[in-house]
FITORKE-769640 format. One line per 10 residues: number of its first residue (from 1); their letters; for each residue x, z, y of N, C-alpha, C. Coordinates in steps of 0.1 Angstrom, whole numbers, m for minus. Layout:
<atoms>
NUM> A> X/Z/Y/X/Z/Y/X/Z/Y; ...
</atoms>
This chain:
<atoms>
1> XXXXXXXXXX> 1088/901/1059/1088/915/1056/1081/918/1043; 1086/928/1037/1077/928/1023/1074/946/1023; 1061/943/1025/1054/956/1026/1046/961/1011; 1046/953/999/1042/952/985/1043/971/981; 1056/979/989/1060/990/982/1047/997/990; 1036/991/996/1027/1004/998/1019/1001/986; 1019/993/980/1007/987/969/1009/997/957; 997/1002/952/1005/1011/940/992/1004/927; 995/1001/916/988/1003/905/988/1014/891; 977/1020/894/979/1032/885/967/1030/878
11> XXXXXXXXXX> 968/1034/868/958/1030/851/949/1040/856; 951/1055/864/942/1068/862/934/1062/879; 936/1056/888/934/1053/903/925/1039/899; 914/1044/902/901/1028/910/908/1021/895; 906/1026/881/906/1017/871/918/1012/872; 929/1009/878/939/1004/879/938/997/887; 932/987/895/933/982/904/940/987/917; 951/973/922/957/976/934/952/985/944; 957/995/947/951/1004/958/966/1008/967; 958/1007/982/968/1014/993/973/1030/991
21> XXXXXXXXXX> 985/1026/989/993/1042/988/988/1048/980; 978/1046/965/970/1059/957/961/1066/967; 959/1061/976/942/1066/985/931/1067/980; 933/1055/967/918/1055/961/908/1041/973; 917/1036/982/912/1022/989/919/1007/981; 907/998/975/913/988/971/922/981/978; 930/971/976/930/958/983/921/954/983; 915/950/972/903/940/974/890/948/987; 889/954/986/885/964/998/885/964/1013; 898/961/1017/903/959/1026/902/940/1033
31> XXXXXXXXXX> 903/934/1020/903/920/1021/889/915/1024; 876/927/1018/862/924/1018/861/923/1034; 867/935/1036/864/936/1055/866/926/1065; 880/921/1061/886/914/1071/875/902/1068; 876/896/1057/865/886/1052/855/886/1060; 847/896/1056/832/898/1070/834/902/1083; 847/899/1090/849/896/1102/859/911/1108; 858/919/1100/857/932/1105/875/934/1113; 878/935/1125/892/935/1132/900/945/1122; 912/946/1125/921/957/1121/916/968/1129
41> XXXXXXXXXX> 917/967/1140/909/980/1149/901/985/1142; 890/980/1137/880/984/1135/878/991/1118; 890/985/1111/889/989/1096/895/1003/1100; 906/1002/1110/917/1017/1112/904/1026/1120; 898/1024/1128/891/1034/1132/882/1038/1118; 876/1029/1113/868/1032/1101/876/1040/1091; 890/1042/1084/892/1043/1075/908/1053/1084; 905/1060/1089/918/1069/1100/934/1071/1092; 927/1073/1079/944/1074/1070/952/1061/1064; 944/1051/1069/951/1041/1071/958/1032/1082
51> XXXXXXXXXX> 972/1031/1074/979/1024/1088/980/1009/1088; 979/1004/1101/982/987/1103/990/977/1088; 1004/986/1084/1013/983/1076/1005/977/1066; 993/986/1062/985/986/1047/980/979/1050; 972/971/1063/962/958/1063/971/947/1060; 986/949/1067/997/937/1062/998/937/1049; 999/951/1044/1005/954/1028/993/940/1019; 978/946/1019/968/938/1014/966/925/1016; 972/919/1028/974/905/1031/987/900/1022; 996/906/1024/1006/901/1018/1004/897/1003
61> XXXXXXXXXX> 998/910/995/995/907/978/990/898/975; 976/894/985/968/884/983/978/873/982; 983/871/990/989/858/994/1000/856/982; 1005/864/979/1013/860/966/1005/858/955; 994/869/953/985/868/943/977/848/941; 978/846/952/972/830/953/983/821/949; 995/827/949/1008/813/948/1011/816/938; 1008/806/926/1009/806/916/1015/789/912; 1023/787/900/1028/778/897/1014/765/893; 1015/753/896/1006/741/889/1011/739/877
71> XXXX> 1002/737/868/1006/732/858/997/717/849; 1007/708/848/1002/697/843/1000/694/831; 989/692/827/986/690/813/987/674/811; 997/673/799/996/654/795/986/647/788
</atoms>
């Protein structure tokens, strides 16, 4: 599934950095949480205008953001 179209970057929003839907909520934000343990339950009760989709949306970018090509120097 590619949930990326919740991801918005805007130059005037959180500096540009990736944010859910222009909420003004980073990814990186979201990634802090899950990091410190914190459930999806628990981020959505914390954060009510966000949906499940957006915790996938932030997982997903990560995960692309990490696959990146090797490159071998001779």
């Amino acid at each position: 599934m590619d949930h990326l179209n919740r991801i918005m970057v805007n130059p005037e929003v959180c500096g540009g950095r990736p944010c859910i839907r222009g909420l003004r909520i980073r990814v990186k934000d979201i990634l802090a949480l899950l990091a410190a343990g914190a459930s999806r339950e628990e981020i959505l009760a914390d954060y009510p205008y966000l949906e499940d989709e957006d915790i996938t949306a932030a997982l997903e970018y990560a995960a692309r953001q990490a696959d990146h090509p090797v490159l071998w120097v001779a």
